[in-house]
N, C-alpha and C positions, 0 to 999 in steps of 0.2 A: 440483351440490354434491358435498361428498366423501364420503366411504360413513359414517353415522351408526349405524352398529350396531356398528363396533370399543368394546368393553371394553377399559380396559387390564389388565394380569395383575395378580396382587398383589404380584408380583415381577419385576421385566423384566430379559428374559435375551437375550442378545447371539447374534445367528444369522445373523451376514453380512447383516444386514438392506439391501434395494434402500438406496442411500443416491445414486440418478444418475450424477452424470458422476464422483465422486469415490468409487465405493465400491470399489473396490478399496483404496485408502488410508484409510478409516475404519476405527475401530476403539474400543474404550471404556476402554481401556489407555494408559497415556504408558509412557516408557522406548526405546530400541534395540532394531528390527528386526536389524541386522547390525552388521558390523563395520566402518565405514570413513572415514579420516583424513582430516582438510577440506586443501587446499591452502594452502598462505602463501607470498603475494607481495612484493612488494619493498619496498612503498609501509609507511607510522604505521596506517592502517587499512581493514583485512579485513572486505570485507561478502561476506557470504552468502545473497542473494535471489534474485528473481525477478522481473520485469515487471509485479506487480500491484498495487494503488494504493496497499499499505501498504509495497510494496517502493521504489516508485516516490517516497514521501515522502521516502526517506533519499538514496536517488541525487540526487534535485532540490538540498536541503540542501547536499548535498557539492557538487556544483557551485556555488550560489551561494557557499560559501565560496572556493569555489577562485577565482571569477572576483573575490570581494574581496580577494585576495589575501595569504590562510591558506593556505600552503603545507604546515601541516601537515596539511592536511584530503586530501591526497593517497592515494588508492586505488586497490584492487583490487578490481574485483567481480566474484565467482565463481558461476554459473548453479546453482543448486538449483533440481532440475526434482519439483515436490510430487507431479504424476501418476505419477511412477516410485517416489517414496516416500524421495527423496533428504533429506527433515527428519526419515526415522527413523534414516539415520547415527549409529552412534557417536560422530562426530565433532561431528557438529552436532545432537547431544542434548545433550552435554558445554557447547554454549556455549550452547544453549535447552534448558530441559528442558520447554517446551512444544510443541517441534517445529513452530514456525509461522516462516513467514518472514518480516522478514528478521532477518539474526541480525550482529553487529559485533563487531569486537575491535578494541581501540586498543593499539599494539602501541609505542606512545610511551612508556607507563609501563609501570612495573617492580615487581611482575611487570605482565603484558597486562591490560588490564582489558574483561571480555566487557558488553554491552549487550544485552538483550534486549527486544522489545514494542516498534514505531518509534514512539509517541509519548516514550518513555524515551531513546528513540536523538537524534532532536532537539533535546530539549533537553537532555540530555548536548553534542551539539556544540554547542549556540549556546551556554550556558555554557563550553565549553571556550573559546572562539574568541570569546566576548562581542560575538554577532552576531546579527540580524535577532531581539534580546530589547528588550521595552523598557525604558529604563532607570527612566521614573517607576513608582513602587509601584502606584498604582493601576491603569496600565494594565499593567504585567504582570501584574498579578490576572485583568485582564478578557482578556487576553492567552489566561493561565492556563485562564481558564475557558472559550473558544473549544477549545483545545485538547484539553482534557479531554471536551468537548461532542463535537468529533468522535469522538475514542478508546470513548466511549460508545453515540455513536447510531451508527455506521457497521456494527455487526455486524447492526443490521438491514435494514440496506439488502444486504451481503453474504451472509450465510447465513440470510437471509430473503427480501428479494424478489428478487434475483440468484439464489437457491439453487431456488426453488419459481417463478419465471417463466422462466427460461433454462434450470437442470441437472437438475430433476427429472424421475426418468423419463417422468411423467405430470403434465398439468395438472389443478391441482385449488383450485377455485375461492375455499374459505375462505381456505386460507392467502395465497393470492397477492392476494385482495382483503383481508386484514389487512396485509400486508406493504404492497403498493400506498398504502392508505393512512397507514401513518407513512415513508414514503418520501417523498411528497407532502409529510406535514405538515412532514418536516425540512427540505424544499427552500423551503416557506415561510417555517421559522424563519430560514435563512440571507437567503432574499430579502429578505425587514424588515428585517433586520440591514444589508446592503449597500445598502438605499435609500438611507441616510444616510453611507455610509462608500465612501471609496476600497475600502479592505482592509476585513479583516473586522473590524480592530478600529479602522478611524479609517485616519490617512496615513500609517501605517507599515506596510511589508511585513514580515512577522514570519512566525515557524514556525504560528502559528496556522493563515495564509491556506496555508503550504507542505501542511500538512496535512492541509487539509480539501479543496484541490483536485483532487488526483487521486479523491477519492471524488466528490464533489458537482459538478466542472468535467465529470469524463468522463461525467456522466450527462446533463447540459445541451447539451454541444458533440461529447464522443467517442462517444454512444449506446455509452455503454457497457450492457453485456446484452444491447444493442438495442431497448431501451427506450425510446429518445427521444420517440416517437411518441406510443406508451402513455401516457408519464408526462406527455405534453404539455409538454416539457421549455422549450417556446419562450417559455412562457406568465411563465416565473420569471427574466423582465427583468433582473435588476440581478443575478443569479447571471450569466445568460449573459452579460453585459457583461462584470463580475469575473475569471469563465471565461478570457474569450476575451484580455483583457489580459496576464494570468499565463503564456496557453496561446504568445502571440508572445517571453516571452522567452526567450533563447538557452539560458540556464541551464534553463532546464526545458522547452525542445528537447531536449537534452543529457539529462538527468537520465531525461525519458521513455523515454528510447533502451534505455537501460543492463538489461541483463539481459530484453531484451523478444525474447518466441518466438512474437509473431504477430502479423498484420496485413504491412505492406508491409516488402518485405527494406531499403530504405532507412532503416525506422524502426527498425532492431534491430540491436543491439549487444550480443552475448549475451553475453560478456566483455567486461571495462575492466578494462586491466591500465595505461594510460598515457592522458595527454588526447590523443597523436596517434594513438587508436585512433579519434576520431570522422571523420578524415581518411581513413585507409584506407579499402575498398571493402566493404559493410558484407558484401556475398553473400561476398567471398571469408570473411572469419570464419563466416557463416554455414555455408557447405560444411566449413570446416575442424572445426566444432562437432559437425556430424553425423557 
């Protein structure tokens, strides 16, 4: 168990506290570390992320729009690397001023119009582009509320059991057995949900399912944390089905790729500045990156 005799203060004060794999970049403060100006590429819209499920929700999107054939869904993705502390940029405080990734600009209207939070970023584009939304009221509610559901529960799965089973300096048994279990519980809320459903919300593929996969698919099929085992991940049927479906299309091959800085050099594309970047050899970007 974890140590039962910390008091808290009556006032808590910020002391470079152990914060794991991330403390060099925490902090109790928003605003700019430094000074420095985000790049803009050629393409309607300017993302600024990274390879991680909430990064990976916007990349997926944009490809499936590009493969329905919304040319204006055309991009650049530019690598913000968070352990260096690239989301305290000037630049990309100016277009987030919560400094989390990933960050968009649509560079189509006039002036540019910045999107922050990638549940706000999808569906900004499926309204733009009146795509993978659905068009009856009801089910866009229920749509709606899939989406919102993950936007809500996945900070615990992330800076919960992700943060205290994988990055914390030390294992320590409360937190990771609280976290552990609403981790579980949400994998079962999605599993009863998919027993009866293609997608998450019925036979349409929609931003709901776009969104909720790279959190809920990579913990079933990708062990992501490495958790697979732990979580018993095998156990939650009609996820890994769902999972695994989503996980063979092209588009979200594609989409996973994009701004990704680990695992196998073929799955990483750490810039997208064109679609025949998925064609070139992925190690040679990766050498030119570094």
């Amino acid at each position: 168990m974890s140590d039962s005799s910390y008091t808290p203060p009556k006032v808590w004060t910020w002391d470079a506290q152990d914060g794991g794999a991330f403390t060099s970049t925490n902090r109790p403060i928003a605003g700019a570390t430094h000074e420095k100006e985000l790049p803009v590429g050629k393409h309607p819209m300017q993302l600024y992320s990274l390879g991680t499920p909430n990064g990976v929700k916007v990349t997926i999107l944009l490809e499936e729009l590009l493969a329905a054939g919304h040319k204006g869904a055309e991009y650049d993705a530019w690598l913000i690397r968070i352990g260096d502390g690239d989301q305290f940029g000037s630049g990309f405080v100016s277009m987030n001023p919560n400094s989390k990734i990933p960050a968009l600009m649509d560079h189509s209207t006039n002036p540019p119009t910045r999107i922050f939070e990638s549940g706000a970023m999808l569906l900004y584009l499926a309204e733009k582009f009146n795509a993978f939304l659905p068009k009856d009221p009801a089910n866009r509610a229920e749509m709606l509320s899939w989406l919102f559901w993950q936007m809500g529960s996945a900070p615990y799965v992330g800076g919960g059991f992700g943060h205290f089973y994988t990055y914390a300096s030390e294992k320590q048994q409360y937190p990771i057995d609280r976290f552990t279990m609403e981790t579980k519980r949400q994998l079962d809320v999605l599993n009863r949900q998919l027993a009866d459903n293609r997608y998450v919300t019925g036979d349409d593929y929609t931003i709901a399912d776009i969104a909720i996969f790279p959190w809920y698919g990579g913990l079933v099929i990708h062990n992501q944390y490495n958790a697979a085992e732990f979580l018993e991940a095998e156990s939650y049927t009609h996820v890994v089905r769902w999972a695994k479906e989503l996980d063979a299309r092209e588009t979200v091959k594609r989409g996973r790729m994009v701004n990704r800085v680990r695992g196998e050099p073929s799955e990483q594309l750490r810039e997208r500045h064109d679609a025949g970047d998925f064609d070139t050899k992925t190690q040679d970007k990766i050498e030119a990156a570094d």
